[in-house]
Backbone as a ProteinNet text record, in pm:
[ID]
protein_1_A
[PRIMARY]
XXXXXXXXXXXXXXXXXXXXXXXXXXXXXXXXXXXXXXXXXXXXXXXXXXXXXXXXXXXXXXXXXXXXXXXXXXXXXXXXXXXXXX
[TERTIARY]
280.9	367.3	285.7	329.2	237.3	360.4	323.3	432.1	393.1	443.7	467.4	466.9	332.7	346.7	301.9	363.1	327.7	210.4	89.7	-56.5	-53.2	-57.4	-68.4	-43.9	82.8	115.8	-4.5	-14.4	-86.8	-255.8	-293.9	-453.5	-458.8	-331.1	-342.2	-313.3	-240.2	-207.7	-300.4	-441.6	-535.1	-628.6	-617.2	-751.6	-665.8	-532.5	-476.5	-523.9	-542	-573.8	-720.4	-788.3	-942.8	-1003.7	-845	-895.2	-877.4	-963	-937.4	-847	-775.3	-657.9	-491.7	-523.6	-482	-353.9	-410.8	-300.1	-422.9	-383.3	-437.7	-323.9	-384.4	-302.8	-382.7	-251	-311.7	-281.9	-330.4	-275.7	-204.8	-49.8	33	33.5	-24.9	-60.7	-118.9	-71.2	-87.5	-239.3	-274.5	-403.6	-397.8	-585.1	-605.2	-505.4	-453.7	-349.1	-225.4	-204	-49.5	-62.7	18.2	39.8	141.5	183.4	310.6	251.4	301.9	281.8	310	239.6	312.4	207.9	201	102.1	210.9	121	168.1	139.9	189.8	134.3	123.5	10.9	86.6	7.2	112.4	96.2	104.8	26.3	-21.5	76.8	113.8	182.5	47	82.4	-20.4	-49.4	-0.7	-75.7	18.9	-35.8	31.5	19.4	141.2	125.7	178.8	72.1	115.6	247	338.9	447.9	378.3	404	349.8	429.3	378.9	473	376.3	476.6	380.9	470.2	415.3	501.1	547	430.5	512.6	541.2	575.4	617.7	697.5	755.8	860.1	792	838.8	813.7	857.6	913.2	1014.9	927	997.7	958.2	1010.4	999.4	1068.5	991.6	1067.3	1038.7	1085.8	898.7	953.1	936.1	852.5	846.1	820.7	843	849.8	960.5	900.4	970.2	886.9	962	946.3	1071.6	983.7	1076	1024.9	1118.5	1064	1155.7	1135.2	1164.3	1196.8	1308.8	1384.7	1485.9	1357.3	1446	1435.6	1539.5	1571.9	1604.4	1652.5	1688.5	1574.3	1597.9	1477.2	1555.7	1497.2	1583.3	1501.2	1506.5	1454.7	1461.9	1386.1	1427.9	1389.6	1435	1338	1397.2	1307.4	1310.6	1200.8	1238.9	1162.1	1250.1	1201.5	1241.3	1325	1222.5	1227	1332	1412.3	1479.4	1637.7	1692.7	1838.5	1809.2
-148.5	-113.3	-34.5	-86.8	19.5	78.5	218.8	289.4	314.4	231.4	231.2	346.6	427	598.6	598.8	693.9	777.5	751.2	768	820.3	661.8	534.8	424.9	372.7	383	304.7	365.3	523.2	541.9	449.6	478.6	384.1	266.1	224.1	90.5	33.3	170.2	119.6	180	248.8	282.9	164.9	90.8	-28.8	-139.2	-155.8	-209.6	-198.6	-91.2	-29.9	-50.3	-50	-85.4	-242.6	-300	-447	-518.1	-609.5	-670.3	-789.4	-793.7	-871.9	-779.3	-657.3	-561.2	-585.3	-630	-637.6	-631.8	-591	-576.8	-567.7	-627.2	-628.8	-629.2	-564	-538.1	-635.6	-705.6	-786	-769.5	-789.9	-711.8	-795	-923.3	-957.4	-924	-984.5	-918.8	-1008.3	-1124.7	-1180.2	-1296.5	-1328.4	-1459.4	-1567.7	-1606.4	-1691.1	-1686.4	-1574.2	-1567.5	-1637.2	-1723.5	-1814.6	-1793.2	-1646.6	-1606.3	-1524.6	-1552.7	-1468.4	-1301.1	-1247.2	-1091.3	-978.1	-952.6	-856.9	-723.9	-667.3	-570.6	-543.6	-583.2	-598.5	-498.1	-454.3	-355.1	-421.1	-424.9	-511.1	-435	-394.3	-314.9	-396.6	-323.9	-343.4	-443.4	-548.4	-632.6	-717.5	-772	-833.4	-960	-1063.2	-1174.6	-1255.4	-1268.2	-1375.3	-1517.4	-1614.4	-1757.6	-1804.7	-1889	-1960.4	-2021.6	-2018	-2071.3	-2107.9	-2213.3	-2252	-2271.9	-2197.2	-2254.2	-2317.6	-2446.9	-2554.4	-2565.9	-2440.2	-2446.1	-2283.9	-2233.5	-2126.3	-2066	-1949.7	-1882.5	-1765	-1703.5	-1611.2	-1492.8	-1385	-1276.5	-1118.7	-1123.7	-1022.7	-932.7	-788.7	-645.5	-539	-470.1	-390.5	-239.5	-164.3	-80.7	88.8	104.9	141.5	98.6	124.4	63.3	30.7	-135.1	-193	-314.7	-452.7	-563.2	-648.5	-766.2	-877.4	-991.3	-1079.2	-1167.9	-1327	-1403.5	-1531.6	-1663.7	-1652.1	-1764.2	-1864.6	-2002	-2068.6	-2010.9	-1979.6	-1948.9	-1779.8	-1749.8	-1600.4	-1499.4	-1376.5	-1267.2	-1176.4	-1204.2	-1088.7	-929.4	-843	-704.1	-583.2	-541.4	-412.5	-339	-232.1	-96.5	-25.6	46.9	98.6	269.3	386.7	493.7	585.3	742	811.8	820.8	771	744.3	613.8	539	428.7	428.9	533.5	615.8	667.1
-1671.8	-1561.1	-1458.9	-1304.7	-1230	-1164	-1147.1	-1003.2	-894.3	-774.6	-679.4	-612.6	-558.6	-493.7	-401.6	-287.3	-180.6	-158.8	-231.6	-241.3	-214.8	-307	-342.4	-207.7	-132.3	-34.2	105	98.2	185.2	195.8	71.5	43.6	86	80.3	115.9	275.5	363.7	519.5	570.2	491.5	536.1	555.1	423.3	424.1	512.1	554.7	644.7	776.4	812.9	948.5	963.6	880.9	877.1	845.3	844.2	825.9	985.9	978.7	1145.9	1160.7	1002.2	1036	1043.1	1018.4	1003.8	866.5	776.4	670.3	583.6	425.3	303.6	159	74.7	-52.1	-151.2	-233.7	-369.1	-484.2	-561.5	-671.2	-765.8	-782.4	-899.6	-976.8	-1019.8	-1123.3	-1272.8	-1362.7	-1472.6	-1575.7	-1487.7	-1528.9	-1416.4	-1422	-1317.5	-1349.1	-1492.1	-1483.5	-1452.3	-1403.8	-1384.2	-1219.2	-1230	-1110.7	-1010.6	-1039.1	-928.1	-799.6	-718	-573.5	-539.9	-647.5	-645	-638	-464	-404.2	-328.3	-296	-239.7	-96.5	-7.8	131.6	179.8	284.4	406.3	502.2	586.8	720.8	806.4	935.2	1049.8	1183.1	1214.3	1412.2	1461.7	1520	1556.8	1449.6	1357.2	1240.7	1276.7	1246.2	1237.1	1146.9	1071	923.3	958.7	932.9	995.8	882.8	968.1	890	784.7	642	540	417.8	326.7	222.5	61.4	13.1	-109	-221.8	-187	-257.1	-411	-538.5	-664.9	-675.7	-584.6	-623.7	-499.5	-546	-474	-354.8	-272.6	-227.3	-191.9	-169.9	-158.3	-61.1	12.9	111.1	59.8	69	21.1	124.2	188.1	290.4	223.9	210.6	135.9	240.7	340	427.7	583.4	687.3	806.9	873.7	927.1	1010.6	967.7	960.3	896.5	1006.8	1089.1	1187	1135.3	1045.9	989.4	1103	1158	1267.1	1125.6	1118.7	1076.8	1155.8	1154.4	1282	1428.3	1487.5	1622.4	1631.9	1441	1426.5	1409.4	1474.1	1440.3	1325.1	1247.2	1136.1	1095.4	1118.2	1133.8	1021.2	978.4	849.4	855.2	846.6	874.9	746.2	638.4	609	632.5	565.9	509.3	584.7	642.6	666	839.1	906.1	1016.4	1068.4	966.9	994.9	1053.5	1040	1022.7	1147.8
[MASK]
++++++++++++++++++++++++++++++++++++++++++++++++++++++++++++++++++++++++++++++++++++++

């Protein structure tokens, strides 16, 4: 089991911010064979993730701090979570 911390999320919108695609993830996988899609994103203001599909497996967004505008279709759908969201 890993927990999900403060410290954890910060390390990681650091190597976000220092990436020049401005996103970075971590692998929550539990071995190279596990064939499921389960990272931990942090995605930077300016980052752009191309429309994509992955045909044997599932995918699931979870917005755990920020602001997250995900374009479905014609709809902009928006989430903000953390302190600052209220």
């Amino acid at each position: 089991m890993m927990k999900i911390t403060q410290a954890l999320l910060d390390e990681l919108t650091e190597k976000a911010k220092a990436s020049p695609r401005l996103r970075m993830n971590l692998d929550l996988r539990n071995s190279d064979q596990d064939q499921s899609q389960r990272m931990l994103n942090a995605i930077e203001p300016g980052s752009v993730v191309p429309i994509h599909r992955h045909p044997t497996t599932s995918e699931t967004v979870v917005c755990l701090r920020g602001r997250c505008a995900i374009r479905d279709g014609s709809v902009l759908r928006v989430c903000s979570m953390g302190i600052d969201s209220f």
